[in-house]
Structures are given as structure tokens and as C-alpha cells.
MIVO-129047 format. One record per residue (C-alpha): x, y, z. Coordinates in steps of 0.2 Angstrom, whole numbers, plus 2048, in hexadecimal, padded with zeros to 3 digits. Layout:
REM MIVO-129047
XYZ ...
REM end
This chain:
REM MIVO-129047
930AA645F 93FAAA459 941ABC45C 93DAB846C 94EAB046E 95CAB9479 96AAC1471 979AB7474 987AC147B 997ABF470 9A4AC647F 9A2AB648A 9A4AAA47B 9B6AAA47F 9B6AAB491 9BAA9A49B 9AEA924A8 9B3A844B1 9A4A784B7 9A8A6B4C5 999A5F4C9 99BA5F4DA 98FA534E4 98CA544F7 98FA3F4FD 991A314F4 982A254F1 98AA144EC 99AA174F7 9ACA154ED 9A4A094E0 99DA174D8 9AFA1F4D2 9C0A1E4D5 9C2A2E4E1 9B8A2D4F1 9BDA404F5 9B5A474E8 9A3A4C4F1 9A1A584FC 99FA5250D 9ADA4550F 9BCA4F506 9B7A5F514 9B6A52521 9C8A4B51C 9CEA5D51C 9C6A6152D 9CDA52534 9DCA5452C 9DDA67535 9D9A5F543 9E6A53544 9F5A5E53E 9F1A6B54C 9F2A6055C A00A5A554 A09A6B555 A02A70564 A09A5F56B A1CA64563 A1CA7656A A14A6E57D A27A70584 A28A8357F A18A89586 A11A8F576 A00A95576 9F4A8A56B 9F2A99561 A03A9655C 9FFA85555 9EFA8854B 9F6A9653F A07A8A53E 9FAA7953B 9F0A8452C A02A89524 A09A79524 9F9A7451B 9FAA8050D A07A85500 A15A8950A A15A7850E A0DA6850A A04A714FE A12A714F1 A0EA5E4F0 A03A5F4E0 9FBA4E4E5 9F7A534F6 9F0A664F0 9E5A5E4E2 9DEA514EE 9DBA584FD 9DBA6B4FA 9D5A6D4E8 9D1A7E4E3 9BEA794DF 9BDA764F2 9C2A864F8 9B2A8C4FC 9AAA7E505 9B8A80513 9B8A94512 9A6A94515 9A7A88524 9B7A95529 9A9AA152B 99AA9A533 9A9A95541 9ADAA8540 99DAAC543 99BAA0553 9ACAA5559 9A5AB7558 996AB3563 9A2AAB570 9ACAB9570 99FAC5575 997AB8581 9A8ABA58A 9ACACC589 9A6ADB597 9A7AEB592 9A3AF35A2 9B5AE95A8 9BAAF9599 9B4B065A4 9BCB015B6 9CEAFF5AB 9DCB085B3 9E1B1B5AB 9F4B155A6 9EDB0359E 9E1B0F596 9EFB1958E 9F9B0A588 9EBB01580 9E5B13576 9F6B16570 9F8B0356D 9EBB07560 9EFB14558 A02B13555 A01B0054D 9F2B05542 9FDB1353B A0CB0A539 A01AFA52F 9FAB0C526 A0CB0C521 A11AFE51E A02AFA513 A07B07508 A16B03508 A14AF1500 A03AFA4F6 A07AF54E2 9F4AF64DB 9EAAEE4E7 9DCAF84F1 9E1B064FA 9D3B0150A 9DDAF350D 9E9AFE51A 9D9AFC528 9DAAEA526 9F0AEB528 9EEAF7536 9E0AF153F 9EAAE053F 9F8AE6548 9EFAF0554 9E8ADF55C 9EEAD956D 9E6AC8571 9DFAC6581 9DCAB5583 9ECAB157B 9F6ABB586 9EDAB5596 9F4AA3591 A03AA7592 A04AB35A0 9FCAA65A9 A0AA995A3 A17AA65AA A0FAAA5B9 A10ABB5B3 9FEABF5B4 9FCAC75C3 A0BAD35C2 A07AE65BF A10AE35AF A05AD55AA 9F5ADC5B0 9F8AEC5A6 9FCAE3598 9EBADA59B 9E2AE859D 9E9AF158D 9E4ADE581 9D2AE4588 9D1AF357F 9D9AEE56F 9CEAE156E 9BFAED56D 9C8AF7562 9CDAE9557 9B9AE4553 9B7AF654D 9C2AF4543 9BEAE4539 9ACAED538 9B2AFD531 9BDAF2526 9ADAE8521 9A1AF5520 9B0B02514 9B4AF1508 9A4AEC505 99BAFC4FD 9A1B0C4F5 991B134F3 988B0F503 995B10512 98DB1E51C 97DB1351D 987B0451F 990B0F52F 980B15535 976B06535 983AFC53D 985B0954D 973B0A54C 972AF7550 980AF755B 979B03566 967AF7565 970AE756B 977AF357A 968AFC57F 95AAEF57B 95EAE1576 968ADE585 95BAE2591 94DAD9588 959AC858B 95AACC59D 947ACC59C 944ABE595 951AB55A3 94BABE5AE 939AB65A8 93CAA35A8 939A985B6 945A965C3 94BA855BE 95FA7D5BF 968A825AF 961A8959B 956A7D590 95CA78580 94EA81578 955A90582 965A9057C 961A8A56B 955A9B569 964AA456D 96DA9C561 962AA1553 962AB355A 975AB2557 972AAB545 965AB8543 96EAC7549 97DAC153C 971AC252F 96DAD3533 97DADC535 981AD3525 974ADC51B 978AEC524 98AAE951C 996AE1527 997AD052A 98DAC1535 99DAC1541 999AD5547 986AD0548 98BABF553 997AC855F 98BAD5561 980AC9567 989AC2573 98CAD1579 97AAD457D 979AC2588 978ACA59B 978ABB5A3 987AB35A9 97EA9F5AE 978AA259B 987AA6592 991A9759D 982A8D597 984A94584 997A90586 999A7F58D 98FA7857E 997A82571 9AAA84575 9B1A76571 9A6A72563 9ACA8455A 9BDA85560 9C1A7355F 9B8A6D54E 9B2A7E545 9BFA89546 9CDA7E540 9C6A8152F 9C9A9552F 9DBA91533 9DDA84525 9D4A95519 9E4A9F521 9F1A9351D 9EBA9050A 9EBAA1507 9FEAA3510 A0BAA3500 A1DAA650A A24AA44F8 A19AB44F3 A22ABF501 A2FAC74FB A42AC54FF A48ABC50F A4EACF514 A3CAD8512 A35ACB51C A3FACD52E A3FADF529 A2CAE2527 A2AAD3535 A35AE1543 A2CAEE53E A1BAE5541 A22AE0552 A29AF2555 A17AF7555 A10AF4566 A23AF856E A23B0A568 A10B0D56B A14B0857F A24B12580 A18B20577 A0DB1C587 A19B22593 A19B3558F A04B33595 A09B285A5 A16B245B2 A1BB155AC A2DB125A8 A37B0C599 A3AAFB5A1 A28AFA5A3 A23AFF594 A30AF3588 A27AE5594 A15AEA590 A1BAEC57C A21ADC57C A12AD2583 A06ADD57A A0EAD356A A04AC456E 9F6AC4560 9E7ABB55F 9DAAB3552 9D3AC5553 9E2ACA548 9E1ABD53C 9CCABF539 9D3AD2534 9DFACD527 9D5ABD521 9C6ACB51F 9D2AD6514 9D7AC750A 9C5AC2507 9C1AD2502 9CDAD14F6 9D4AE14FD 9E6AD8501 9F0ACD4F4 9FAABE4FA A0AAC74FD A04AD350B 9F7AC5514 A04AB9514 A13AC551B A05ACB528 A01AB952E A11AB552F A14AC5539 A06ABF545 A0CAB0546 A20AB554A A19AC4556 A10ABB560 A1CAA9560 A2BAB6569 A20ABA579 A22AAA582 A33AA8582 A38AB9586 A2CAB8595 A34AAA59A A45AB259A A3EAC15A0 A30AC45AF A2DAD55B3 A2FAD95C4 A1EADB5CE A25AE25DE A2DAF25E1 A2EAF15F2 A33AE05FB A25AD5603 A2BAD6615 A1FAD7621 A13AC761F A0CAC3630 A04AD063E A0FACB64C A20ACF645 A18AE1641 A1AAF0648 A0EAF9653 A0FB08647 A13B00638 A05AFE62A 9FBAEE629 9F6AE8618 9E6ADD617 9E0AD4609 9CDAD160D 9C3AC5602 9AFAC65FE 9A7AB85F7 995AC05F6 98DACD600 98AAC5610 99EAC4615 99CAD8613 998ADB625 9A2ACF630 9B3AD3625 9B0AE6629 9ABAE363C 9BBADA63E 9C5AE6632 9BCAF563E 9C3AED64D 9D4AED647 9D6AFD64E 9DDB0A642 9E5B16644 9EFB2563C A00B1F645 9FBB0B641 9F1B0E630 9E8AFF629 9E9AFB613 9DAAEF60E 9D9AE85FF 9C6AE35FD 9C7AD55EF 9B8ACF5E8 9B9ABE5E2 9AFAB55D5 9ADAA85CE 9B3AA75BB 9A4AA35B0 9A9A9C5A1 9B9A9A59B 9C0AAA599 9D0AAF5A2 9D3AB75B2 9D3AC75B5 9D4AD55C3 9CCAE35C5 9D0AF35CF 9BEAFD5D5 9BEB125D7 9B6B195E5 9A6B1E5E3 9A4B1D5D4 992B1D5C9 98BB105BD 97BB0C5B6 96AB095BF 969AFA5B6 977AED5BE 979ADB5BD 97CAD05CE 98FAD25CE 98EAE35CB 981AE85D8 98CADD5E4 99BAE75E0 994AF85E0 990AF05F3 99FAEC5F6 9A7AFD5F2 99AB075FD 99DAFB60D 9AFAFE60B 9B0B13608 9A3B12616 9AEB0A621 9BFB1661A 9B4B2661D 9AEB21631 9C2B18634 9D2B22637 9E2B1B62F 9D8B11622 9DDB0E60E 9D1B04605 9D0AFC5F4 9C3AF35EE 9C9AE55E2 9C1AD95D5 9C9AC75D1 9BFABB5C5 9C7AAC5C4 9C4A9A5C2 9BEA905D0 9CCA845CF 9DAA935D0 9D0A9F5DC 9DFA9A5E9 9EDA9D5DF 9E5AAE5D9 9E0AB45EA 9F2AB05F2 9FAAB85E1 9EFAC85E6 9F4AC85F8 A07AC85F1 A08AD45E6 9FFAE25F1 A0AADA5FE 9FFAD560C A00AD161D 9F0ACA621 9E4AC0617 9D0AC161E 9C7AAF613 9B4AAF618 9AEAA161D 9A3A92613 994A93621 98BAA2627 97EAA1635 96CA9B632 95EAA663A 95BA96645 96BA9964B 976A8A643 985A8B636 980A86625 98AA85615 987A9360B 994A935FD 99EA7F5FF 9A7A855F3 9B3A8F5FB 9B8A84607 9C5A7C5FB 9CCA8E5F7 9CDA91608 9D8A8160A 9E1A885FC 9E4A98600 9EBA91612 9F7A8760A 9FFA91600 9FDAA1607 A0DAB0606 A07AB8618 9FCAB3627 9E9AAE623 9D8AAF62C 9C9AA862C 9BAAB2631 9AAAA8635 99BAB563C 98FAAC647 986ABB648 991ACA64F 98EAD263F 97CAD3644 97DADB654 98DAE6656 998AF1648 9A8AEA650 9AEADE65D 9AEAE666F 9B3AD867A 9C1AC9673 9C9ABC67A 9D7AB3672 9D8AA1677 9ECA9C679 9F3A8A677 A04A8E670 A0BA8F65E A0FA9B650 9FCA9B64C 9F5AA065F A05AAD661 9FEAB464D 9ECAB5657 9F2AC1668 9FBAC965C 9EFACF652 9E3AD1662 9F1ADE666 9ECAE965A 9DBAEB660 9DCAEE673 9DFB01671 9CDB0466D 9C6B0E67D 9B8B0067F 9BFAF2678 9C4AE4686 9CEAD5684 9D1AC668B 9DEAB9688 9DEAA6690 9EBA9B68E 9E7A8868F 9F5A7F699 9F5A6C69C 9F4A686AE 9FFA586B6 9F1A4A6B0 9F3A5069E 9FAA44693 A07A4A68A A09A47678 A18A4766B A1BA5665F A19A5064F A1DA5663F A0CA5B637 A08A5C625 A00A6C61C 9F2A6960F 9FEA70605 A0BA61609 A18A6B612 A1DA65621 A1EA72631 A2CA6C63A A26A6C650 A34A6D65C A2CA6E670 A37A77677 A3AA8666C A28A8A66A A26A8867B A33A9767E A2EAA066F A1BA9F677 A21AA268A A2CAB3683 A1DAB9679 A0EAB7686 A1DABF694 A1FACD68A A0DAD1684 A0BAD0699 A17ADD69D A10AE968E 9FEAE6694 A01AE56A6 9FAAF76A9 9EBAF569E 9DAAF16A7 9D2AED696 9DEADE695 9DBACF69E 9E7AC069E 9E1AAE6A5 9EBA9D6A8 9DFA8C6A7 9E6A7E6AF 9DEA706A6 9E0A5B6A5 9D8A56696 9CEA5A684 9BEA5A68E 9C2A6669E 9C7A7268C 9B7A6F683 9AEA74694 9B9A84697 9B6A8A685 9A3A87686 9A3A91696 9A8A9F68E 997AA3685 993AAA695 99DAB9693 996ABE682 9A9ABF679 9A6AC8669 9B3AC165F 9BDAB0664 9CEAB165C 9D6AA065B 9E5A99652 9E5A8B647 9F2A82650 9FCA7B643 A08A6D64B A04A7165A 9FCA62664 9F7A64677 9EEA58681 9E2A65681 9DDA6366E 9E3A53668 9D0A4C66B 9CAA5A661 9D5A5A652 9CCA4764E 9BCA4D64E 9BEA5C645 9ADA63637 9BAA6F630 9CDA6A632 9D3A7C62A 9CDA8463A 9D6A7A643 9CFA70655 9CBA7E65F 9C3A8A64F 9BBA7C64A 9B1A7A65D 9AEA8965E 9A6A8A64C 99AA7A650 997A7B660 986A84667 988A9366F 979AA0674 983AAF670 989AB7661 999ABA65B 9A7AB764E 9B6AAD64E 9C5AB0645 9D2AA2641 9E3AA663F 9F2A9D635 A03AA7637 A0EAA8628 A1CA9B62B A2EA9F61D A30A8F614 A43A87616 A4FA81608 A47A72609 A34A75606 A32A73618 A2CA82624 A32A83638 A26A89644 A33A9064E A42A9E64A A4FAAA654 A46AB4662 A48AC4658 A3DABD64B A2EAB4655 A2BAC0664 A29AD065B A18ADC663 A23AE965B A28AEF66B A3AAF3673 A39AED683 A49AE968E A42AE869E A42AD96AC A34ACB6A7 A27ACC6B5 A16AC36B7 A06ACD6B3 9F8ACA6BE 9E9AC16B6 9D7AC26BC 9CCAB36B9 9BCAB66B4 9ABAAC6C0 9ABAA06AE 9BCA996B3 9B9A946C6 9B6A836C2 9C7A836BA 9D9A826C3 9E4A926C0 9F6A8C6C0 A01A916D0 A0CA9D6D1 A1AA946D7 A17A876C6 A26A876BA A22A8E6AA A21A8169D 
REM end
């Protein structure tokens, strides 16, 4: 027995092993030793807890200067480690001790690995494909120039540590966080600006690039004999979860009953897929966070993945990921960095990076020096993307504590100096002035800009029958921006897209693709059969909460005159309106209230249907801003050669009642300031001269109802079916309040329509038509106020110069009316 005895091996008699015995929980509480943080599970609870608590904190102190939270995490895990209070030997020996470092670094993981999976949930490449040339450009070379420079750098500090380590330095620096920068774009209001979408755009891209990266950086460290299998199995599996994997989810969705949100089971499933897909791209030689994103990358379904991240978000970013912070800051020594010099030295040159690779951008595109120091500047703004690259180098042991500490701190510094510079500094979004913001103060050959927004398909066909009666031309061209709205899923940030004609994709598309791809052949069908038309076919996913804000922010900076919202009802095949999408109803409201030029709302009963454009209107005229914004736009459309129109002005007879202006609150609480008598002139000078230029024109007809009360109005308006109007334009009718209306405006289904929208809407009528209702843009005053009324050469603008005697226009009134008084000739005007 024994020379069956193993050798014992002499080199390792003098080695040094220490043993901790190390238990999971307590079983008799603190009476069974002196230290209760000694097991497991309550000393990585305390130090979660402890993370937790030090990072509100933070975020709490930078609140007032508009930090991101990003900011605050990587501060919270320094302040924890030994740059701070981890020079306290009590406070490092009992709650960070050495023995415990890898219970907290493998919780850091498994939250890497989560965080991965929510990455790719929330990511879309095909929003890659549709990115603009220039943002293109600046995000390739944003690539390239600050992975060369880290190259450099890297080499620069290199003593004897691992020369791989530069993909890991470069591929740090080469990160632009998208999330992060959304944050504070949004905070500046600097989100929409072509500067700030660019800049957008461009953190896209380099957040693709920066996940190859971190797996060519895993897949060079983590074998030398192996790494062209490690390559080709890793693309090999990429390429499964894009072209299979993707489509056997889908199938399975596609598959399940038809019932109101995911079953825990469902989701749980795809959890363990995530698990299990980490698994494999770990044995393929990566890590489990490549094979997680990839993943959720491969979840098509958008319901699922809001699903997925309602239940997980909170749980990883709040609880989980707190741990891979605390990992960075107890491996961040600033005492290891060098001298106070080489610091800011090495810390310029990391932010140089991104500035010289944008001002590289301009010899590939028109974009100027101004510009491009701008996009540098935000492009700065780094994420946790930049930290998982340097922490993967670190545990690697490809970096030493001297070049991860200066890079996190570079990180740190980099993206801390966005915010206030942005506050100090907005780039201008308007290259030409945003004059002309309603239709009647344009000219007749003057361009009008529209903004038209699409909810789902079934607003296609009424906004482009109303669009298509416009009446275009090459001397009085028509810009319409076609913007698709949706609805943000998730909680990703907003973003806009701009659509290419024509343009081919895959047989296989999601919903909101398909719609789109609808969307873009309505409109180049309309451009192609229209004469003076431009159109450009827009996406904006953005939460519901701030679909207003974003839509008015859109119709500002391709400086709009006109804004065309659908309507929340569409008609039934049985003839009634019924709610189709509620939801809009309070963006609608929204959008009224704060819009930066005239609005309409477009409700189709069914014109859409029958006819490709309205043939015969009639603008119904009580007097204000809104009804003179209505004939104006009408104006534009009379010149088609079969295009009638017929305007009737409701006036109160001698038994009206006559009411009080009053000063009427918006939902946006500005008060519109009434004064009688001036809108009365402005109105009387407006309908005179609209007389005198159509007076010649038998396709206009102009009517004057004499009428005593709301319901002698109601009855006049009903009557009207009889002559099968196409399209009923009507305005709003802010502060305006007649005897005519002040009945309806009680009893109104739908107040942002106004009285007579609102009748008109819920009333039964046997023809079909649309109805557009129209809110003129009114310039606020110093005080937040608005007037309804200004000088003459403002308000009665048809673009025209006429300087001849005012003189009455004969009127015909049509069979419908007999029943109604016409006012006397010999009657002074109001």
C-alpha cells in the first residue's frame, strides 16, 4: 500500500495558501460569534445596500446641475473604494475585505449579463439602415480615430503588461452613449435640433461598434491557440439568432392565443433562453453578456419586450447593477495614476478623441467647423458600455491599476463636461427664421409647409384627400412632412427618423414596418400624380406622455405653417363615430396648446371612401382668428377647375341675445385676450376683401344667414346635408362667443373642436364628408397672454395687393336657406 502513495511535490511546500471558512448565513444569529458580517449573505447584503444608498445620495447632490445618473453611479463606486473611504482600514476590512471580492464581482456579472439582454431588447438595427449619410460619416470616423488614439495611448503608458490590452483602451474611447446622451439632450431641449439628432444618430452606431469590440476583446484575451474558432463560432451564432432564431420567436408569438398581455411562464421561458444563450457564447469564448444581448436582439415583438422590461428594469438597474459599479470603484486607485500633470494631460487627450474624429468628418460632408466642434463635444458623453469595456480588460488581467483607473476617471471627467457646456451652449437649429406660421398671412405663391401626422394606416387616405385638395401648384408649391408617430414601447428614448423614397427592405416586416413602408408609397404616389408637391416621409417614437411636445418640436424645426392631427374617432361601417385610438385625444389637446403655427384637425366621415379630394366645400363663418384661418385656407383650394365653394356667414338677427366677450382660457392656460370691436373690423375687412377677389368667380358662392338663436343655427347647419358639401371647414372659435353658439359650447362631446366642429362631428348626417377644424396661430405677448387681434397689415392678409374701392359682392343663396332670412342690403355692417 504504500507505493501506492502519491509523490508529494516539494515546490509548493513553501508556497502560501490562505483558507477562509466562509459560511452562507448564520444559524444561531450573533450569539454564535462576535462578527455578524462574516457569512456570505448579510455582509453582500450590507454592501448592496450600502451602494445603494451612497448613489441616490449623489444623484440627490448633483440634482441642481443636471447630471445624468450615469454621472453618479461611477462617482457612488469610487467614493466606496480606495480613493476614498477605502483608506479607512476598519471600514475596508469590514465591509469590503479582500476575501469578499468575488462574491460581489460575480453578482457584477450576472447584472452584466441582464443589463446585456435589456440592451438588445431595446436596440433596432434596421433604425441603422435608414440613418442619414453625414450621421453615417461622423459615427465611422468616431470609430476609428478614438480607437487609434487609445492604440496610442495604450502603448504609450504599456510597461510589461499584455500588449492586447490596446482593443480594450480604444474600443473604450470609441463609445458614445446613447441613452446617456438622450438624458441630457432631452434636459437641454436640445434633442430635436439637427445638431442634437446628428449627434443621436452617430451614439447609434457606436454603440454597435462598441459590442464588437468588447467580443473581439473577449474572444483575442481569452485564447491564443484557438481565436479563429472562437471568431468563427461566435459570427456563426450571431448570424443564427438573426436569421433563425428571430423568426422562430415570431412563430411562436405568433402561435399563442390571442389573450391581454404574456404569461409568467412566457416570459420566464425567455428568460431561461437568455440564461441559455449566455451559456453558449461563453463556451464559444466570449462572455454570457454577448450571448444575452444577442438574445434580445432576436425578441421581435415589441408588446413582449415592454412586457420583458417592465419586470426586469428596475429590478437590474436599480438593485443589480449597483454591484458592477462598486467592482469599478474598488479596482479605481487615483494614488496609482501617475502625476497630477499626466492626469489632465492623458484626460485632454481622451476628450480630444471624439472632437478631432468630427472635424475629420467634415472633408466626407457639408457640415461646418461650428457644427462639427458641437457634435465632438456631445459625442463625449459615455455610457456603461465604456466602463463593461475597460472592466473586461481589467478582468482579464490585460490592464494594470494605473491604466483602468486613468481610463475611468477619463470616463468619468468626459462625460461630466457635456451638461454644462450644453447649457451654456445650444446649437442653433434654425438656419432660416420661422416666419410664416399661419395660412392666411401667406402668400398666394409663397410655399406652404405642412406637417401631417399618421397614427395608423387608416388616417393615410383622408390627410392625402385633404392634402390633394390644397391645390398645388408649381407657382404655390406645397412641403409635407408625413411624420409617423408611435408610440414609445419601453423605455428607450425618443428618436426621429427620416424615410428614403422608395426604398426596398425585407419581405419579412414587422407591423410598424409594414405601416411605414405604406405610408412612404401613399405619399410618393401622391408627389408623382401632384404638381408643386415635396414630400418627406418621417418617423417619431416617443413616449405617449411627450408625443405633443415632440410633434410641435418637429413642426418647428422643419418650420411649419400648418399642422394636420387625425382625429380619435373614424366612422363605423354603420355609419356612427367610434373611438379608435382614445389615446390621442390628449395629444391632440396638447399639440393645440402649444403649438408654434396654425393646427387642424381632420375627422373623415367617409369622404375618404367615395372621392380622391374634396370637390364642393363650404366654410361656415362666425368671426375670429380661427374662422378667418378656415376661408383662408379654403382660398387655396378654389382654383381647381371643378372645385366649388361656398362660404356662409352666420350673423345674429335683432332677437339674439347678445353676450359679453370674455376672456377665454386655453387648455394650455394662456388667456386669449377678446376685444368686440376689433375683431369685428378685422372680420368685416377680411370677408370685404375675399369679396372683391372673388367677385368674378362663379365657382365661389358667398351667403349671409340672418338668424335669432342656437337653434335657428343647429337647423341651418343640418340643412346643409342636402347639398352633399364634401368637406366642412369650420374654425374652432376661440374666444369668440355668439348667440349663435353659446348653447353649443355647454354641450360639447369634444371641446378641442370647438361648438360648431363639435356638431358637426356628432350630429347624423346621410352624406359623407370630412371636416377639418382649424386653430390659427395667435404670437404670445410679454406677458404669456396672446391677442386675438393686431394692426390690419398683419390680420387681413390673402396675400394680395389690392387698393381698390370696397364694394359688395353679390351672394346667391342656395333652396336649403329659404327658410332663413338674408340680411338687407340697407343693414349696417356689424
Amino acid at each position: 500500500m504504500a507505493d501506492l502513495e502519491p509523490p508529494i511535490d516539494t515546490e509548493k511546500l513553501n508556497e502560501k495558501i490562505l483558507c477562509y471558512a466562509q459560511t452562507i448565513y448564520r444559524l444561531n444569529g450573533v450569539w454564535e460569534g462576535p462578527d455578524p458580517l462574516t457569512p456570505i449573505i448579510p455582509l453582500f447584503f450590507v454592501q448592496i445596500s450600502l451602494a445603494i444608498l451612497i448613489t441616490r445620495l449623489v444623484m440627490f447632490a448633483l440634482k441642481i446641475t443636471r447630471q445624468p445618473p450615469f454621472v453618479a453611479e461611477i462617482i457612488s463606486g469610487i467614493l466606496l473604494g480606495p480613493s476614498a473611504l477605502g483608506q479607512i482600514v476598519k471600514y475596508r476590512r469590514q465591509l469590503f475585505p479582500n476575501y469578499n471580492f468575488h462574491v460581489i464581482e460575480t453578482m457584477a456579472h450576472v447584472a452584466l449579463v441582464f443589463y446585456g439582454f435589456l440592451v438588445g431588447l431595446q436596440m433596432d438595427i434596421k433604425s441603422v439602415l435608414r440613418i442619414g449619410i453625414k450621421a453615417r460619416n461622423v459615427a465611422v470616423i468616431g470609430i476609428i480615430i478614438p480607437f487609434v488614439m487609445g492604440t496610442i495611448l495604450f502603448f504609450s503608458l504599456y510597461r510589461d503588461e499584455d500588449a492586447r490590452g490596446f482593443i480594450f483602451y480604444g474600443g473604450a474611447l470609441t463609445v458614445t452613449g446613447f441613452s446617456v446622451l438622450a438624458k441630457i439632450l432631452d434636459k437641454q431641449k436640445i434633442l430635436q435640433t439637427d445638431i442634437g439628432k446628428m449627434a443621436m444618430s452617430s451614439a447609434v452606431i457606436n454603440d454597435i461598434g462598441a459590442w464588437f469590440i468588447l467580443a473581439l476583446g473577449y474572444v483575442v484575451t481569452g485564447s491564443t491557440t484557438n481565436i479563429h474558432w472562437a471568431v468563427i463560432c461566435t459570427i456563426a451564432y450571431a448570424l443564427f439568432c438573426v436569421f433563425y432564431l428571430r423568426r422562430a420567436i415570431g412563430w411562436i408569438i405568433r402561435k399563442m392565443p390571442e389573450v391581454q398581455g404574456y404569461s409568467e411562464f412566457f416570459v420566464c421561458s425567455i428568460l431561461a433562453g437568455m440564461a441559455i444563450s449566455g451559456v453558449i457564447t461563453d463556451a464559444l469564448g466570449t462572455h454570457p453578456i454577448i450571448g444575452a444581448f444577442l438574445f434580445g436582439l432576436s425578441v421581435p415583438n415589441q408588446m413582449l419586450q415592454a412586457a420583458i422590461l417592465d419586470k426586469l428594469d428596475d429590478f437590474v438597474m436599480g438593485f443589480l447593477m449597483p454591484t458592477f459599479f462598486v467592482v469599478c470603484g474598488l479596482r479605481t486607485n487615483f494614488k496609482a495614476m501617475g502625476s497630477i500633470y499626466e492626469i489632465v494631460g492623458y484626460i485632454i487627450l481622451f476628450v480630444s478623441a471624439k472632437i478631432l474624429s468630427t472635424f475629420a468628418a467634415t472633408f466626407f460632408s457639408d457640415m461646418s467647423i461650428k457644427e462639427a466642434l458641437a457634435v465632438g463635444i456631445l459625442s463625449n458623453t459615455k455610457s456603461l458600455m465604456a466602463l463593461i469595456i475597460i472592466e473586461a480588460g481589467q478582468a482579464q488581467q490585460i490592464l494594470n491599476t494605473q491604466l483602468y483607473s486613468l481610463m475611468v476617471t477619463g470616463i468619468l471627467v468626459m462625460t461630466v463636461i457635456v451638461t454644462p457646456i450644453t447649457m451654456f451652449y445650444h446649437p442653433s437649429q434654425e438656419l432660416a427664421p420661422h416666419k410664416r406660421r399661419t395660412i392666411q398671412k401667406a402668400k398666394v405663391e409663397e410655399e406652404l409647409r405642412v406637417l401631417a401626422c399618421i397614427h395608423a394606416a387608416h388616417d393615410i387616405p383622408s390627410v392625402i384627400n385633404l392634402l390633394g385638395s390644397s391645390n398645388s401648384t408649381p407657382a404655390a408649391p406645397i412641403t409635407v412632412f408625413a411624420l409617423q408617430v408611435v408610440e414609445l414601447v419601453g423605455r428607450a428614448s425618443s428618436m426621429l427618423e427620416v424615410h428614403t423614397s422608395g426604398k426596398r427592405g425585407s419581405r419579412s416586416l414587422g407591423h410598424e414596418e409594414a405601416q411605414t413602408r405604406q405610408i412612404i408609397a401613399a405619399f410618393d404616389n401622391y408627389e408623382l400624380r401632384s404638381d408643386g408637391v415635396m414630400v418627406q416621409v418621417l418617423t417619431a417614437r416617443c413616449a405617449l406622455s411627450t408625443m405633443d411636445e415632440d410633434i410641435c418640436n418637429i413642426a418647428k424645426d422643419k418650420r411649419a405653417a400648418f399642422i394636420i392631427l387625425p382625429f380619435h374617432k373614424q366612422r363605423s361601417l354603420a355609419g356612427e363615430m367610434e373611438d379608435v385610438n382614445p389615446e390621442i385625444r390628449a395629444v391632440n389637446e396638447g399639440v393645440l396648446a402649444n403649438a408654434p403655427c396654425s393646427v387642424g384637425i381632420l375627422i373623415d366621415r367617409g369622404l375618404s371612401e367615395t372621392s380622391d379630394y374634396a370637390k364642393n366645400i363650404v366654410v361656415l363663418y362666425f368671426g375670429g382668428p380661427d374662422d378667418r384661418e378656415a376661408l383662408g385656407y379654403a382660398l387655396r383650394m378654389v382654383d381647381r377647375p371643378d372645385t366649388r365653394l361656398t362660404v356662409v356667414k352666420f350673423i345674429p338677427g335683432e332677437d339674439a341675445t347678445d353676450i359679453e366677450p370674455m376672456e377665454f382660457a386655453e387648455e394650455s392656460h394662456v388667456n386669449v385676450h377678446i376685444d368686440k370691436e376689433s375683431e369685428n373690423l378685422l372680420d368685416e375687412e377680411f370677408l370685404n376683401r375675399f369679396k372683391i377677389s372673388t367677385a368674378n368667380d362663379k365657382s365661389v358662392k358667398y351667403i349671409e344667414l340672418l338668424l335669432n338663436d342656437v337653434e335657428e343655427a343647429v337647423k341651418a347647419i343640418k340643412l346643409m346635408d342636402q347639398h352633399s358639401y364634401d368637406l366642412y371647414i369650420v374654425g374652432k372659435g376661440r374666444g369668440i362667443v355668439s348667440p349663435l353658439t353659446a348653447g353649443l359650447v355647454d354641450w360639447c362631446d369634444c371641446p378641442e373642436l370647438g361648438a360648431i366642429g363639435d356638431l358637426l362631428v356628432t350630429s347624423e348626417f346621410d352624406s359623407t364628408f370630412s371636416v377639418l377644424v382649424m386653430q390659427q396661430y395667435v404670437k404670445p405677448i410679454g406677458d404669456g397672454s396672446v391677442n386675438s387681434y393686431g394692426s390690419m397689415s398683419e390680420r387681413i392678409g390673402l396675400g394680395m395687393d389690392m387698393d381698390m374701392d370696397m364694394q359688395r359682392a353679390d351672394s346667391e343663396a342656395g333652396d336649403v336657406f329659404s327658410s332663413f332670412r338674408r340680411r338687407p342690403e340697407h343693414m349696417p355692417r356689424v
